[in-house]
N, C-alpha and C positions, 0 to 999 in steps of 0.2 A: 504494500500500500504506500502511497505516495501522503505527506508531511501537507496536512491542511490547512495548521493553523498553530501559531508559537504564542503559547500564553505566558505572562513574564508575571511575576512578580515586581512592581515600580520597585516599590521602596528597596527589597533586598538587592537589587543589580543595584540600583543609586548608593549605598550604603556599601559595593563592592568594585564601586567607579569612581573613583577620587580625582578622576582626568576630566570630569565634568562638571562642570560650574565650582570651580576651585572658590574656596573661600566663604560660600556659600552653605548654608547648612541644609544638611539631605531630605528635611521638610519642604523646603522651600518651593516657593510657586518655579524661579529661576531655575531650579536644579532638574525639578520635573521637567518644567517647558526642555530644556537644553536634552533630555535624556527622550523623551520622545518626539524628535526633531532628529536623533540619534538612530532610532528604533525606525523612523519613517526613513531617511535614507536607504537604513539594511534595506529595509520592505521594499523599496523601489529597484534593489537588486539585485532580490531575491524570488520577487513577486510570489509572495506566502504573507497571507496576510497576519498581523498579530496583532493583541490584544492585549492592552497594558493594565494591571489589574490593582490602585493603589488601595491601599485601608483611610476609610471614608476619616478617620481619625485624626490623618495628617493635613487633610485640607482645612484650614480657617472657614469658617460659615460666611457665604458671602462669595466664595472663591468660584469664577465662573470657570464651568468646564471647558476641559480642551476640546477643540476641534474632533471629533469622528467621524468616520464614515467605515463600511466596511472591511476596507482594505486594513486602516491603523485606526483599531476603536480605543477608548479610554476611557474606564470603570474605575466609580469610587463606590467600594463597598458601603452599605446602611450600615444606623446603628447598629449593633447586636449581632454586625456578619463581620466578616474578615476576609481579604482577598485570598487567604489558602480555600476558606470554603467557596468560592467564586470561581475558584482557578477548577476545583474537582467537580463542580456543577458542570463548568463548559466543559473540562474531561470527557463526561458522560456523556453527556449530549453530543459534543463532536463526534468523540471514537467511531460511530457506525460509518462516517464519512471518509475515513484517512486515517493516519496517525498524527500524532496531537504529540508537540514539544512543550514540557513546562521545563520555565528557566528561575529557579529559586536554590538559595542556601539552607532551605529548611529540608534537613535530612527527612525528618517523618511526612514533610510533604510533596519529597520527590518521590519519597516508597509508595504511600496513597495514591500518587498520578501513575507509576510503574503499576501497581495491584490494579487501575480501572483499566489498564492496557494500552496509556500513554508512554513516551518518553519523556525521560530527564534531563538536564542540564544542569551543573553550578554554575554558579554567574563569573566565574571565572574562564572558565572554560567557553561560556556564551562569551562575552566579552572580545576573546580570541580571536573569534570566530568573526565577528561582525568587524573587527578591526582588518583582518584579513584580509574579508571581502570588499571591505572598502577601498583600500591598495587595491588589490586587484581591480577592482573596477576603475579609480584611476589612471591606474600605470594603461588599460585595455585603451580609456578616453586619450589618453596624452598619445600614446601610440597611432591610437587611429587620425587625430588631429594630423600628426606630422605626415602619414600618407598623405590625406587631402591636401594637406598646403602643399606637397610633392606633386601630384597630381595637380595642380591649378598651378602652380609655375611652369610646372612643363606646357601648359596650353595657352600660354602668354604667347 
């Protein structure tokens, strides 16, 4: 089965990304905005869509939501829930469609997404992973650039 949909844990990757919004504390409206701005590039080249799952906790009252649509959604958990329980609801629900990436530090809530028949990620090892692919899709951009400029001088 083909990889549907990458559910993140916000907080625990922000709290495992100190490369972003330096200085800034890992609540912050700055550090979200900067990390799913982060999260929508990958998805632009990766084209899988994810779903960023913060605890309704960190947000101030008042704090308007991000931007979503299907492709990069952004979930704040209710009172009384928490984004692990959010992250194992969409689990379930996806699973029948693909396989399901969850990317969190919580050991018992990678083994819960493994037990409903997802996959796991540390935010470490996600991290990697999205910094890779962004070089790479660079260096691909900067590459292709220098053809065409090659191609359009020779047609001078």
């Amino acid at each position: 089965m083909a990889l549907v949909r990458i559910l993140v844990d916000g907080y625990s990757l922000l709290h495992n990304w100190p490369e972003l919004a330096p200085g800034r504390p890992r609540h912050s409206a700055a550090a979200r905005d900067e990390l799913i701005q982060r999260l929508a590039l990958y998805r632009d080249a990766i084209n899988i869509p994810i779903t960023v799952f913060f605890d309704g906790a960190g947000a101030r009252a008042g704090t308007p939501p991000a931007l979503s649509s299907p492709e990069m959604e952004v979930l704040y958990s209710r009172r009384g829930q928490t984004a692990d329980q959010m992250i194992e609801r969409a689990t379930h629900r996806f699973n029948s469609y693909g396989e399901i990436l969850a990317v969190t530090d919580d050991h018992a809530e990678r083994d819960t997404v493994i037990s409903l028949g997802g996959l796991a990620s540390t935010c470490s090892n996600f991290i990697q992973t999205i910094e890779n692919t962004l070089a790479e899709q660079a260096d691909d951009i900067k590459h292709h650039n220098r053809q065409e400029r090659h191609c359009f001088q020779r047609r001078r």
